[in-house]
N, CA, C and O of each residue as an XYZ file, in Angstrom:
312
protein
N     113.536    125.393    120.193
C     113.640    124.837    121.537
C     115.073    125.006    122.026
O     115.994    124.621    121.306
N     115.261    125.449    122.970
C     116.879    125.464    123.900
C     117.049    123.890    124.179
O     116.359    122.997    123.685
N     117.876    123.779    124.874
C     118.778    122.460    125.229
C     118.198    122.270    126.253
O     118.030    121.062    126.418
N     117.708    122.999    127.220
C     116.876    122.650    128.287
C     116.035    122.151    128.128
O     115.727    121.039    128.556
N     115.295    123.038    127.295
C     113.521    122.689    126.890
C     113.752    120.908    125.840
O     112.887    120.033    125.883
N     114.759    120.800    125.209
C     115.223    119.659    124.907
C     115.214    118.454    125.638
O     114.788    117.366    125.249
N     115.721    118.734    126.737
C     116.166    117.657    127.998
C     114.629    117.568    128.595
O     114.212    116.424    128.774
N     113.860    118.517    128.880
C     112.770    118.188    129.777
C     111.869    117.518    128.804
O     110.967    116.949    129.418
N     111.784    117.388    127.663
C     111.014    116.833    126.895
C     111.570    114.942    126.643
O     110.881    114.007    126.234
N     112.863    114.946    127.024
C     113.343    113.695    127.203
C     114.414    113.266    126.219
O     114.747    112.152    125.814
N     114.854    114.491    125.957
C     115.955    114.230    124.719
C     117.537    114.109    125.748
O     117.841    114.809    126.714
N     118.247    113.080    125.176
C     119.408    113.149    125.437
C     120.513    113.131    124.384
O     120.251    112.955    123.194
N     121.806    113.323    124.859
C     123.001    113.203    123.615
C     123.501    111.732    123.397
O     123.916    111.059    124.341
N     123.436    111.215    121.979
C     123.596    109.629    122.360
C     125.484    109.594    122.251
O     126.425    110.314    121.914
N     125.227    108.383    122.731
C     126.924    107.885    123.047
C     127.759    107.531    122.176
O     128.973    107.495    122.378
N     127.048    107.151    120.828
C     127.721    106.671    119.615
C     127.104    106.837    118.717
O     125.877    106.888    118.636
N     128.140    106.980    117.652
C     126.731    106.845    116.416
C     128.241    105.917    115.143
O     129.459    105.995    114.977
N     127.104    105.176    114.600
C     128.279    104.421    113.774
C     128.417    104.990    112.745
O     127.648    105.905    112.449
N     129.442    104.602    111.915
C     130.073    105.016    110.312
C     128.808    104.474    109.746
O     128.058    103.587    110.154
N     128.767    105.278    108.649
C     127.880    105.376    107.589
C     126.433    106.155    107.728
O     125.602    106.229    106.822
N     126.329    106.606    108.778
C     125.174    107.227    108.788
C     124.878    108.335    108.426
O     125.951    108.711    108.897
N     124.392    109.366    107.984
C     124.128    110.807    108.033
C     124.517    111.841    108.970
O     124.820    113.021    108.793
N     124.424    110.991    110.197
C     125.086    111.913    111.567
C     126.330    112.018    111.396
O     126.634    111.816    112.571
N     127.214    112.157    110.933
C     128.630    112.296    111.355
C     128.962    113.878    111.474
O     130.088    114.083    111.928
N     128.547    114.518    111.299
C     129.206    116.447    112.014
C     128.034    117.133    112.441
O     127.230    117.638    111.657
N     127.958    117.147    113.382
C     127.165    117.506    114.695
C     126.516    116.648    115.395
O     126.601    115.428    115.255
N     125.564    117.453    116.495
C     124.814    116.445    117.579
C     123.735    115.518    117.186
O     122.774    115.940    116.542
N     123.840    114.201    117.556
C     122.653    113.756    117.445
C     121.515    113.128    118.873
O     121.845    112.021    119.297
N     120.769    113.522    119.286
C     119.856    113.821    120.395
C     118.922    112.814    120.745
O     118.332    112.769    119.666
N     118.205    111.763    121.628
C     117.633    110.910    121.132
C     116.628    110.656    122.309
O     116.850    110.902    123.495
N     115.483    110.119    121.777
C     114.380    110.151    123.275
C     113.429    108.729    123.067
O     112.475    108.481    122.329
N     114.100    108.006    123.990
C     113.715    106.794    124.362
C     111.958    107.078    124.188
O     111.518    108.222    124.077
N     111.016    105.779    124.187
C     109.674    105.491    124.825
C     109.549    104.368    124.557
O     110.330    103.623    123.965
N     107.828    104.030    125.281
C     107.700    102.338    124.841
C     107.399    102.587    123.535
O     107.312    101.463    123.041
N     107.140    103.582    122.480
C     106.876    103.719    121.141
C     107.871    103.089    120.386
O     107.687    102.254    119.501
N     109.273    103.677    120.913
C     110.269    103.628    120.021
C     111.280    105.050    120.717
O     111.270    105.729    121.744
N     112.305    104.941    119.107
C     113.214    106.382    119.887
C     112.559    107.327    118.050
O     112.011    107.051    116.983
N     113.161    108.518    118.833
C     113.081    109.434    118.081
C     114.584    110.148    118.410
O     115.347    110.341    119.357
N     114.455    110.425    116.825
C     115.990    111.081    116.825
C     115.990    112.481    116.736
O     114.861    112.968    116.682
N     117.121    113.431    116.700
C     117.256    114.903    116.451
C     118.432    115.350    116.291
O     119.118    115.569    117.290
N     118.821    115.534    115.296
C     120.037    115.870    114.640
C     120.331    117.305    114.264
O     119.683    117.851    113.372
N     121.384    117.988    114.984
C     121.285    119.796    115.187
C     122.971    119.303    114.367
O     123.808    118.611    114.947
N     123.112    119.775    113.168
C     124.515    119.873    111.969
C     125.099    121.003    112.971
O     124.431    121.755    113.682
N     126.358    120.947    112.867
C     127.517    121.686    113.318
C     127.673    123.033    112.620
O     127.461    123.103    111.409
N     127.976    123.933    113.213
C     127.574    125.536    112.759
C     126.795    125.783    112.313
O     126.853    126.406    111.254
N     125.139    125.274    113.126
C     123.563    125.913    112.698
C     123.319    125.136    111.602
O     124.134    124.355    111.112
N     122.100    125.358    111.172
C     121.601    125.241    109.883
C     119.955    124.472    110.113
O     119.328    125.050    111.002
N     119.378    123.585    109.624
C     118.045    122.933    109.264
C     118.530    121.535    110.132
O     119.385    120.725    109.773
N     117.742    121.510    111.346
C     117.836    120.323    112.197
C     116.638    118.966    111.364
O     115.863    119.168    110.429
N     116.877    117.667    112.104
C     116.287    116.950    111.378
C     115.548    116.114    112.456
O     116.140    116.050    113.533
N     114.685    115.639    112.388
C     113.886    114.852    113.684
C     113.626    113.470    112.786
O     113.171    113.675    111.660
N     113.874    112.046    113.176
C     113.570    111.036    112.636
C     113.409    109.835    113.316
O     113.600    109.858    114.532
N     113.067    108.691    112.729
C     113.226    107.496    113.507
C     113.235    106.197    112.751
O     113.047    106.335    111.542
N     113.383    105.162    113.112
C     113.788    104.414    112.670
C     114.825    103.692    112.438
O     115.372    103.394    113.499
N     115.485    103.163    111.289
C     117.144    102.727    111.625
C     118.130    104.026    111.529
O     117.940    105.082    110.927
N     118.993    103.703    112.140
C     119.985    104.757    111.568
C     120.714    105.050    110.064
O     121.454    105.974    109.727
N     120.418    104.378    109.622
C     120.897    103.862    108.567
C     119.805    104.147    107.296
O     120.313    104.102    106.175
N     118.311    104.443    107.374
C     117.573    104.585    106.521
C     116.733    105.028    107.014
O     115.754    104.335    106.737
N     116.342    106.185    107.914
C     116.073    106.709    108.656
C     114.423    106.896    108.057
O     114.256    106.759    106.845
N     113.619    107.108    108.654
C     112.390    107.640    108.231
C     112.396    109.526    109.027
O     112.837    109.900    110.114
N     111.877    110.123    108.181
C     112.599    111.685    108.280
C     110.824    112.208    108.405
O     109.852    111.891    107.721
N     110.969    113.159    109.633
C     109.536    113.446    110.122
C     109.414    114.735    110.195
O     108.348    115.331    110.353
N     111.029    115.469    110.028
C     111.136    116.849    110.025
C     112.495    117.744    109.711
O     113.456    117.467    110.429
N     112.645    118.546    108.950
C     113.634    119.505    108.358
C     113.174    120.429    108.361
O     112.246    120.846    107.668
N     114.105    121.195    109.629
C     113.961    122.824    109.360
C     114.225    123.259    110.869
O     114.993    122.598    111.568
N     113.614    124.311    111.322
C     114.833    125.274    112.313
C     114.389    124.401    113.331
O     113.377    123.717    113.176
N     115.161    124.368    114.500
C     114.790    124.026    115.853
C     113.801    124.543    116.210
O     112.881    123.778    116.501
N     113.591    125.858    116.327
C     111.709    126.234    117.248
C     110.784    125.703    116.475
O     109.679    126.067    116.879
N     110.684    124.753    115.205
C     109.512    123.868    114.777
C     109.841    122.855    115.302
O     109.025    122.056    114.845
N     110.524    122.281    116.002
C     110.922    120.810    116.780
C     109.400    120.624    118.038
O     109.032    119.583    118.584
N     108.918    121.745    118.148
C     107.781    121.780    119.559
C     106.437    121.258    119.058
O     105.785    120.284    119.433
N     106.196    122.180    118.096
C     104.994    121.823    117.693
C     104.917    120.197    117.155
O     103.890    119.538    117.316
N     106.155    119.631    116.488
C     106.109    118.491    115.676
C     106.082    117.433    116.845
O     105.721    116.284    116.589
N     106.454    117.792    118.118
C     106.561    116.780    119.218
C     105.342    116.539    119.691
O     104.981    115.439    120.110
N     104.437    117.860    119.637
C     103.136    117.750    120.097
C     102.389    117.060    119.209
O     101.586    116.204    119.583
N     102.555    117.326    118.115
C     102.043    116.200    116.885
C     102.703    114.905    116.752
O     102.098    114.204    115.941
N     103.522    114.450    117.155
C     103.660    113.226    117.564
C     103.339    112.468    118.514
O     102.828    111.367    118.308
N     103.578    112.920    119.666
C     103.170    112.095    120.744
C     102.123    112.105    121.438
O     101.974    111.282    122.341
């Protein structure tokens, strides 16, 4: 998925993320609902993005691996 196709799906860049979490080097992406949020974490110089939810802190992990599987797993989620 591009950054566009990101945004129209309802992902944004969040504003903070605290010490101790897993996020600390690169973006982490996040999309509000009345469900809950879902997270998306793209590591700094490429690599295996991560889609999750839950606390930040002990995350429940729903997906590892390239960004163009981020589509299908959204459609299977929501």
């Amino acid at each position: 998925m591009s950054r566009e196709e990101l945004a129209l799906a309802g992902f944004f860049p969040a504003d903070w993320i605290p010490s101790g979490t897993p996020y600390r080097h690169g973006e982490l992406l996040v999309r509000m609902s009345t469900r809950g949020s879902l997270r998306l974490f793209i590591p700094e110089g490429g690599g295996e993005v991560e889609v999750s939810s839950g606390s930040l802190f002990e995350p429940v992990v729903h997906y590892v691996g390239a960004l163009e599987g981020v589509a299908a797993l959204l459609q299977a989620l929501l």
